[in-house]
ZADRENNU-86112 format. One record per residue: residue number from 1; x negated, y negated, z of N, C-alpha, C, O in turn; residue in three letters. Coordinates in steps of 0.2 Angstrom, whole numbers. Each point is the difference from the previous one (the first is absolute). Last residue first. Layout:
<recs>
+-----+-------+-------+-------+-------+-------+-------+-------+-------+-------+-------+-------+-------+-----+
|   i |  n_xx |  n_yy |  n_zz | ca_xx | ca_yy | ca_zz |  c_xx |  c_yy |  c_zz |  o_xx |  o_yy |  o_zz |  aa |
+-----+-------+-------+-------+-------+-------+-------+-------+-------+-------+-------+-------+-------+-----+
| NUM |     X |     Y |     Z |     X |     Y |     Z |     X |     Y |     Z |     X |     Y |     Z | ALA |
...
+-----+-------+-------+-------+-------+-------+-------+-------+-------+-------+-------+-------+-------+-----+
</recs>
This chain:
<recs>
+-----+-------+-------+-------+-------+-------+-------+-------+-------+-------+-------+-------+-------+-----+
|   i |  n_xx |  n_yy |  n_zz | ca_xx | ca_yy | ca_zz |  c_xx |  c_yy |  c_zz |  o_xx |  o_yy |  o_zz |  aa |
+-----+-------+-------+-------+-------+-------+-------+-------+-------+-------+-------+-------+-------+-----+
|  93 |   670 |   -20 |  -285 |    -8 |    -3 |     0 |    -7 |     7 |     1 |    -6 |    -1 |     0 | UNK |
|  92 |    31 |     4 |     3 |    -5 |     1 |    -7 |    -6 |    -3 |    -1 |    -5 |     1 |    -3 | UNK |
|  91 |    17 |    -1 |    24 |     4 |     5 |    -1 |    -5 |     2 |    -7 |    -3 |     5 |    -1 | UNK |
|  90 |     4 |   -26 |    12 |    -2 |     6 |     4 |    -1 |     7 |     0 |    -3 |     5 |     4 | UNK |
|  89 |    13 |   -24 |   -18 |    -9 |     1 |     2 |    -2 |     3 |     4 |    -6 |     1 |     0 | UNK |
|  88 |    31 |    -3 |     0 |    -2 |     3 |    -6 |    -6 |     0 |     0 |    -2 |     6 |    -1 | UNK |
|  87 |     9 |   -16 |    17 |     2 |     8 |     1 |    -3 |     2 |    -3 |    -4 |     4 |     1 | UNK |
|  86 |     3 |   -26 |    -2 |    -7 |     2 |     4 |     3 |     9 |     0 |    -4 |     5 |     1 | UNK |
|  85 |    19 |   -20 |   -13 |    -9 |     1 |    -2 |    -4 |     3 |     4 |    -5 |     4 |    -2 | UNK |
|  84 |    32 |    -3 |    -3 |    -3 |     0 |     7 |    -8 |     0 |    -2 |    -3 |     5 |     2 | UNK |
|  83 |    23 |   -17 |   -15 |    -3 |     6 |    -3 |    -4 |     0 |     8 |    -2 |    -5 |     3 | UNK |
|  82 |    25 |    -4 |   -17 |    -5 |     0 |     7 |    -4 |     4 |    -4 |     1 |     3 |    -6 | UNK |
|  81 |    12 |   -13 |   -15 |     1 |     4 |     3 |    -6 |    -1 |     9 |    -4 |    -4 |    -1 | UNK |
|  80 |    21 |    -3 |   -23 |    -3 |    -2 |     4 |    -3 |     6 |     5 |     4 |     5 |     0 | UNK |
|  79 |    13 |    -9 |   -21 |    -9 |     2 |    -1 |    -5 |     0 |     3 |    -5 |     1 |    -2 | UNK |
|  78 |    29 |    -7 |     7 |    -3 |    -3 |    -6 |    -8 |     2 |     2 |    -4 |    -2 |     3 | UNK |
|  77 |    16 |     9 |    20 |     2 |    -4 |    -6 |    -3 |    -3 |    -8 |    -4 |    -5 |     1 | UNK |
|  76 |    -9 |    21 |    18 |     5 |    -2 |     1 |     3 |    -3 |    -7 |    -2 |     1 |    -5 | UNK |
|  75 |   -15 |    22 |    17 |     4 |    -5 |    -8 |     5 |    -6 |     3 |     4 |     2 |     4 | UNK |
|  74 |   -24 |    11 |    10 |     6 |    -3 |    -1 |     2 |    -1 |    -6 |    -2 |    -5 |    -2 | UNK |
|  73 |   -20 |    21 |    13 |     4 |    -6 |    -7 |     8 |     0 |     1 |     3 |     5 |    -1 | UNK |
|  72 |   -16 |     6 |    17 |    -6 |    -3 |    -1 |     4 |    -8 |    -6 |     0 |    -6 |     0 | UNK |
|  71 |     9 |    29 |    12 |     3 |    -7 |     2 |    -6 |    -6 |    -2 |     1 |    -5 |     3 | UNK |
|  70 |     1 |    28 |    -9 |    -3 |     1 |     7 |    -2 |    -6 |     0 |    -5 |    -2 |     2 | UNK |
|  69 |    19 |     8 |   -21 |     1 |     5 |     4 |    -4 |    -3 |     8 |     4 |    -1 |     5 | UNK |
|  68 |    -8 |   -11 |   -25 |     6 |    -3 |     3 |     0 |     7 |     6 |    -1 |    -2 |     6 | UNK |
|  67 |   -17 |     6 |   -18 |    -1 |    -6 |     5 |     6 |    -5 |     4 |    -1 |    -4 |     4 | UNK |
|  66 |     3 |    22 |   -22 |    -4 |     4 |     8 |    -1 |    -7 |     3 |     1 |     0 |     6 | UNK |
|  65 |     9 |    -3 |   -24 |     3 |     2 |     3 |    -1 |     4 |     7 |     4 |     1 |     5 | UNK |
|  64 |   -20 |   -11 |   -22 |     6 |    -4 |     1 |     6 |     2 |     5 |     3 |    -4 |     4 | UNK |
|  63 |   -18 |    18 |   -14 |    -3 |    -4 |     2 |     2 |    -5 |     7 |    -1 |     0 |     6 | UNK |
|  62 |    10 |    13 |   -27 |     0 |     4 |     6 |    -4 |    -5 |     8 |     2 |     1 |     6 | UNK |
|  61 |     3 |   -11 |   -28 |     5 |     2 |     4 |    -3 |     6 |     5 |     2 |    -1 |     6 | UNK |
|  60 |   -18 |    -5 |   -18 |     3 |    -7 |     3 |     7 |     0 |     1 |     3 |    -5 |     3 | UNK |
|  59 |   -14 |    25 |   -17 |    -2 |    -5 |     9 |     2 |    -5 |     3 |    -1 |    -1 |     6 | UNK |
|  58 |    12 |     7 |   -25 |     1 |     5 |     5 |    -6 |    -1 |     6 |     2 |     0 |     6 | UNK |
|  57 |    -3 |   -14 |   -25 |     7 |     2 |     0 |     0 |     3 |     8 |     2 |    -4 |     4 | UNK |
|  56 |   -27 |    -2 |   -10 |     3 |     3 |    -4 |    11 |    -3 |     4 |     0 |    -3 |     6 | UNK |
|  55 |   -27 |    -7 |    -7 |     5 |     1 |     4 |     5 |     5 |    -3 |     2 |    -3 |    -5 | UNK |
|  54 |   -23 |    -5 |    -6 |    -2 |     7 |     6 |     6 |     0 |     4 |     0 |     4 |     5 | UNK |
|  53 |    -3 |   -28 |   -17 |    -4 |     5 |    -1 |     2 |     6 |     4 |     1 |    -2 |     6 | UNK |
|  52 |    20 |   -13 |   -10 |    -7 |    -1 |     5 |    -4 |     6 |    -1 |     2 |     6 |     1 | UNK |
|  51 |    22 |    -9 |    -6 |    -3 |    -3 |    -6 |    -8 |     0 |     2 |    -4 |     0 |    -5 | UNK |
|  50 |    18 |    10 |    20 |    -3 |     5 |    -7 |    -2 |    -5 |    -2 |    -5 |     2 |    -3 | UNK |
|  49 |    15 |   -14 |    19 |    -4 |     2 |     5 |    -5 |     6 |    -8 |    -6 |     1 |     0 | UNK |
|  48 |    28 |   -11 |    -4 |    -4 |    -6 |    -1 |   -10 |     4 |     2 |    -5 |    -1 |    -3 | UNK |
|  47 |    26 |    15 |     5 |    -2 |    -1 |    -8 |    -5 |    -5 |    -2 |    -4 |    -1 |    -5 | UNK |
|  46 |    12 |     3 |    28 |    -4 |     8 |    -3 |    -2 |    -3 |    -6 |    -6 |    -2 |     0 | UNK |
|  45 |     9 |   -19 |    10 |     5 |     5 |     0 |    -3 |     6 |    -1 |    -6 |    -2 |    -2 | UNK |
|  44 |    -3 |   -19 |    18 |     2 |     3 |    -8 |     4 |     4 |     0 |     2 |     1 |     5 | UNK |
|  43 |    -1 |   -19 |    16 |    -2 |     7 |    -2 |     1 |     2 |    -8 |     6 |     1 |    -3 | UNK |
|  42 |   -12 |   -24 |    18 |     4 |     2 |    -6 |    -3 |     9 |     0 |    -6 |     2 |     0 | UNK |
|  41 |     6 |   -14 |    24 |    -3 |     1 |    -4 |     4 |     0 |    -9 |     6 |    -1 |     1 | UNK |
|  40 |    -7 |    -8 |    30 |     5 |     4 |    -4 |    -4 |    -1 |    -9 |    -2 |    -5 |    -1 | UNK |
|  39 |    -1 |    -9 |    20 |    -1 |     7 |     3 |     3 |     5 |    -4 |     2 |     5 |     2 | UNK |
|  38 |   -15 |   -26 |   -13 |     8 |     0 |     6 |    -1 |    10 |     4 |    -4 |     4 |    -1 | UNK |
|  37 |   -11 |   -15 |   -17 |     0 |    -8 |     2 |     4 |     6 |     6 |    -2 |    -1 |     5 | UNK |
|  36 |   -12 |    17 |   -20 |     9 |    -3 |     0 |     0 |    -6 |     5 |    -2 |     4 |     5 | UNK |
|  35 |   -17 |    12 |   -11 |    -1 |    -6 |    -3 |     8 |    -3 |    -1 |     3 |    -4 |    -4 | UNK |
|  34 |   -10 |    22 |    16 |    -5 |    -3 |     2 |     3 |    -7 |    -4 |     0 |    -5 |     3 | UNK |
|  33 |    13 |    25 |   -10 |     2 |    -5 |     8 |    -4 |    -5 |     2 |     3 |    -4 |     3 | UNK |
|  32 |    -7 |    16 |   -23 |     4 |    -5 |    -2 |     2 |    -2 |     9 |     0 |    -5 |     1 | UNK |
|  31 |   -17 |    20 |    -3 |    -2 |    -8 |    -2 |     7 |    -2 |    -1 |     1 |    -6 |     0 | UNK |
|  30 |     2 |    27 |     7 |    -4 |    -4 |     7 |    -2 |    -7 |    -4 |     1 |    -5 |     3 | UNK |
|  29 |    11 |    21 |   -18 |     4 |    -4 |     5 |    -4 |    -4 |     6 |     2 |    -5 |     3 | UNK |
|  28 |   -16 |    16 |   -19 |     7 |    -4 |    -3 |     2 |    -6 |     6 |    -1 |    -5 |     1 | UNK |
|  27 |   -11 |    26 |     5 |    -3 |    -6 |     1 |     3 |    -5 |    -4 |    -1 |    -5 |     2 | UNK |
|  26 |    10 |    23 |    -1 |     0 |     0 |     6 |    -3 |    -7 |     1 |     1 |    -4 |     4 | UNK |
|  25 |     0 |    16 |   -24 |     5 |    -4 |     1 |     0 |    -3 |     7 |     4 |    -4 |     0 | UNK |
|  24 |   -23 |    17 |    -7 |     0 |    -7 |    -4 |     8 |    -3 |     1 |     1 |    -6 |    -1 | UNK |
|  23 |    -6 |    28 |    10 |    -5 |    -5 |     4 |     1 |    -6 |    -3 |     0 |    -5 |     4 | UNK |
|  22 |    11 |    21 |   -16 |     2 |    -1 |     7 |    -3 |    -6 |     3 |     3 |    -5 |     1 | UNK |
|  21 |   -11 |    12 |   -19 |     6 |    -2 |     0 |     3 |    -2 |     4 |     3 |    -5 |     0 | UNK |
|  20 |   -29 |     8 |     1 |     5 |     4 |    -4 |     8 |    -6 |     0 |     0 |    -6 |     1 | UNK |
|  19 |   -26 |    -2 |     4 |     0 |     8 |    -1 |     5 |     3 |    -2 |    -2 |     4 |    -5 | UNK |
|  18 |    -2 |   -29 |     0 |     1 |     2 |     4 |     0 |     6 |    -1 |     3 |     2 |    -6 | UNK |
|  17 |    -6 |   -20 |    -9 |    -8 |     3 |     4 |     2 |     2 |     7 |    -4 |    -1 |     4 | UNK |
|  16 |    22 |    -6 |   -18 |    -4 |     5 |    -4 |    -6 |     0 |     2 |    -3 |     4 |    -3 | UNK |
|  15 |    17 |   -19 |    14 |     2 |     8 |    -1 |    -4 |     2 |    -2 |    -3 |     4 |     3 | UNK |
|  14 |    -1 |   -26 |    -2 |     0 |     2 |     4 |     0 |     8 |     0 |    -5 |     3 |     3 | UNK |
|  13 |    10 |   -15 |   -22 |    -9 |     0 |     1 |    -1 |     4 |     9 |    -4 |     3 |     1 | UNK |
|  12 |    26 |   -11 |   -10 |    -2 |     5 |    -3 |    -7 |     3 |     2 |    -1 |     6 |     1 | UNK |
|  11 |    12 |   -26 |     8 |     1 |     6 |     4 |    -3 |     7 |    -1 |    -1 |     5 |     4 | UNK |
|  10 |     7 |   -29 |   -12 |    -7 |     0 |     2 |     0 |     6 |     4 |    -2 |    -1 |     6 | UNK |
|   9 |    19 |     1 |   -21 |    -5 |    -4 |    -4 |    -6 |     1 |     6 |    -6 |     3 |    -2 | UNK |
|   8 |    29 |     2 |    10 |    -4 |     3 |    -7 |    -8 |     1 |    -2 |    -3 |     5 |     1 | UNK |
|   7 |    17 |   -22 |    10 |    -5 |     5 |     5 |    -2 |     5 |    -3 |    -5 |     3 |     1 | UNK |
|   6 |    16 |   -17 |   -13 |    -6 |    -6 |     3 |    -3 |     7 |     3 |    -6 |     3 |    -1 | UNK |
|   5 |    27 |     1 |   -11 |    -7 |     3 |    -1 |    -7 |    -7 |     3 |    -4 |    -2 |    -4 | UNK |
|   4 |    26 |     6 |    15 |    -4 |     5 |     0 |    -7 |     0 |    -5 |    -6 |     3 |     1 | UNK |
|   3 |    17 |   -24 |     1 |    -3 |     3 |     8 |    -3 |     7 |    -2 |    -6 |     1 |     1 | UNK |
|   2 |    20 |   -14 |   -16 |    -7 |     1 |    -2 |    -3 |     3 |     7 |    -4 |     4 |    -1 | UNK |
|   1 |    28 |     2 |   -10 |    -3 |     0 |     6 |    -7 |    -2 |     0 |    -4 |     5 |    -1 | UNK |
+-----+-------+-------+-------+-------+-------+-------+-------+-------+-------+-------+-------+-------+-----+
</recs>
């Protein structure tokens, strides 16, 4: 999968000058949707999402769950996933 570590790669530098865990996956997902050509994004996996400075396992599941919960994050098919930006900006920004 070179896609994940393309984004990997220019993503780390982003996280790690973010405040906490939380904060740093929310903003994850806001640039992988910013930079997806379609309405639809690659969503990492937990395990891909820990390899990332300050992300741990378990935040990026909890994370991830509360933004499926209040309809922010869609998962669709193959690693794909909605994501509602301005909800989610609204909300952590």
């Amino acid at each position: 999968m070179p896609f994940v570590y393309t984004v990997r790669s220019g993503l780390v530098k982003l996280v790690q000058h973010l405040p906490n865990g939380n904060y740093r996956i929310v903003r994850l997902l806001l640039q992988l949707d910013q930079s997806s050509g379609d309405d639809s994004f690659f969503l990492p996996t937990r395990k891909d999402m820990d390899a990332m400075p300050g992300i741990t396992t378990e935040s990026a599941s909890k994370v991830t769950a509360e933004l499926r919960r209040n309809g922010w994050l869609k998962p669709l098919d193959n690693n794909r996933a909605c994501l509602d930006a301005e909800a989610i900006s609204s909300q952590f920004d």
